[in-house]
C-alpha positions in Angstrom: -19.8 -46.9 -82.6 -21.6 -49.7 -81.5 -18.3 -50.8 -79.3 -18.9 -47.9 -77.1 -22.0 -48.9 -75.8 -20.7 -51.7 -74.1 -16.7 -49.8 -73.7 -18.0 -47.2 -71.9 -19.9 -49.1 -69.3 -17.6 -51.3 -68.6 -15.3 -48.5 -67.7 -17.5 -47.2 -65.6 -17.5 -50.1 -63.5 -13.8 -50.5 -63.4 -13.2 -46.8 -62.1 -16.3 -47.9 -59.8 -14.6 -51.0 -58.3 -11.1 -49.1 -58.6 -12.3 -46.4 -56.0 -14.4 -48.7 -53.8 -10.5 -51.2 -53.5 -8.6 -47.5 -52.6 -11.2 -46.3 -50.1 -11.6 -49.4 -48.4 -7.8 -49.7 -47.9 -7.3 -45.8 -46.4 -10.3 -47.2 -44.6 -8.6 -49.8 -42.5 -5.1 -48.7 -42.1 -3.0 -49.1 -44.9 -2.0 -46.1 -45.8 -1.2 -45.0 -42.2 2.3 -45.3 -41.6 4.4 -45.1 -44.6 7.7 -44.6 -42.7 7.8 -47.6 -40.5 9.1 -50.0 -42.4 12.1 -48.1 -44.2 12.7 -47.3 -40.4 12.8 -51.5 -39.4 15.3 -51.9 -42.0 17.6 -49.4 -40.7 17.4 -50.4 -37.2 17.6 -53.9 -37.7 20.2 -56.3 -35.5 23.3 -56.8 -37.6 25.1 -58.6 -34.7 25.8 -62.0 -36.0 23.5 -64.8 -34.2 25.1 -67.3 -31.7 26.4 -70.8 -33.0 23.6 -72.6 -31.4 20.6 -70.2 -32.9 21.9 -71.0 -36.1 21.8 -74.9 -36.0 18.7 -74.9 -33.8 20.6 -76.5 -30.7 20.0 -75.2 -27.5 23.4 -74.6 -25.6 24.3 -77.6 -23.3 25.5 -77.0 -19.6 29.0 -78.7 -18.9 29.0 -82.2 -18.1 25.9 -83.1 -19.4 26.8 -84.0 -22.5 24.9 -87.3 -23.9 27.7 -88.7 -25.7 29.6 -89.9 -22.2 
């Protein structure tokens, strides 16, 4: 019996802090759009990256190559 004096409080709290965490987050947007990123994912680029993007070369204009 005596557990519930402090169980009960305690729980109060936590349901207090739990609904102040959710209404601060509809509060600044994060619950607004939902469908957006499922949406990214499906209209990503699949078109495989040039060679130079890959190794992090930029492309080289003929006859300017160091090595001659």
């Amino acid at each position: 019996m005596e557990s519930l004096y402090i169980l009960i409080p305690v729980s109060l709290v936590l349901v207090f802090v739990i609904a102040w965490a959710f209404w601060r987050a509809v509060e600044t947007g994060q619950f607004d759009d939902l469908d957006r990123p499922s949406q990214d994912l499906l209209a990503d680029d699949d078109r495989p990256r040039p060679e130079h993007e890959k190794t992090g070369d930029r492309p080289r204009k003929p006859g300017t190559d160091p090595d001659f």
